[in-house]
N, C-alpha and C positions, 0 to 999 in steps of 0.2 A: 588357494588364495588368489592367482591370478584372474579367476573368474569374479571375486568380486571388486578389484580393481575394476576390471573393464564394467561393471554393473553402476561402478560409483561413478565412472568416467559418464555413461551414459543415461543414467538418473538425476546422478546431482544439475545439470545445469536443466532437466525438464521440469523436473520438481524446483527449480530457484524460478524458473519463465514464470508456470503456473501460481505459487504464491505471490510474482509480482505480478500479477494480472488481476489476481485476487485481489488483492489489499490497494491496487491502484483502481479498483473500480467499487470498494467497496469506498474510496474518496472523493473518487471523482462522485458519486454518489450520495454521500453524507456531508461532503463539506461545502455545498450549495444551498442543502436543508436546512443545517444548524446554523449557517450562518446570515439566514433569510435572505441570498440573494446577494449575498454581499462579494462574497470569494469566490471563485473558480478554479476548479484543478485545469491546469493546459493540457490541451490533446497532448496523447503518449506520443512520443517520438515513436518514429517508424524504421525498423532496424538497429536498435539501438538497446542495448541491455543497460535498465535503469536500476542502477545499486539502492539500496534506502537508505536515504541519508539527510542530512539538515541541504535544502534549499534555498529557494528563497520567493519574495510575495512581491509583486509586482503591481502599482497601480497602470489601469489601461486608462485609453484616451474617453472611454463611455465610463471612466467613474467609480468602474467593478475592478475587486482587486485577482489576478492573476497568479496561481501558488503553483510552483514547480512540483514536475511529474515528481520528482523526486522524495520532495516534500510531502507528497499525496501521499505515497506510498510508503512513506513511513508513518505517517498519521494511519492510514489503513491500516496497518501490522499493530499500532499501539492500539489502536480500540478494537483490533480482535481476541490480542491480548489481555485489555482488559473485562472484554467479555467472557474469555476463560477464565481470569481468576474468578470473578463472579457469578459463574454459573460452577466452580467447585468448591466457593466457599460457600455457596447457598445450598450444595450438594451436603456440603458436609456439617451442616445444621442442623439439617433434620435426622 
């Protein structure tokens, strides 16, 4: 059992970077598209472990609104999420 202690200790926080990288760029990504230019995710902080959680949207001084990494990143997580339900409710139809 002690082996996978130490397996959790040094997985769990690679695997948590890697999905926020994931889902922070599958926003910073999508939520420029769907919002035609309107919104922006802010560059990621640099050294800084971004939890997903509620944010917040900032208007800038050029007009475009500004959405925290934060924010991204849990907008990322929900529509990957709900791309899984939909790709196994559409699984399990046929």
């Amino acid at each position: 059992m002690p082996l996978s202690a130490i397996a959790e200790a040094i997985l769990q926080p690679i695997v948590e970077v890697v999905l926020q990288l994931f889902c922070y760029g599958t926003a910073w990504l999508l939520v420029p598209i769907l919002t035609c230019g309107i919104v922006f995710v802010e560059p990621t902080p640099i050294l800084e472990f971004v939890k997903p959680g509620f944010g917040w949207v900032q208007r800038s001084p050029k007009g475009h609104y500004v959405m925290d990494a934060e924010l991204g990143s849990l907008i990322g997580i929900i529509f990957w999420l709900a791309v899984g339900l939909g790709t196994y409710a559409y699984s399990m139809q046929t």
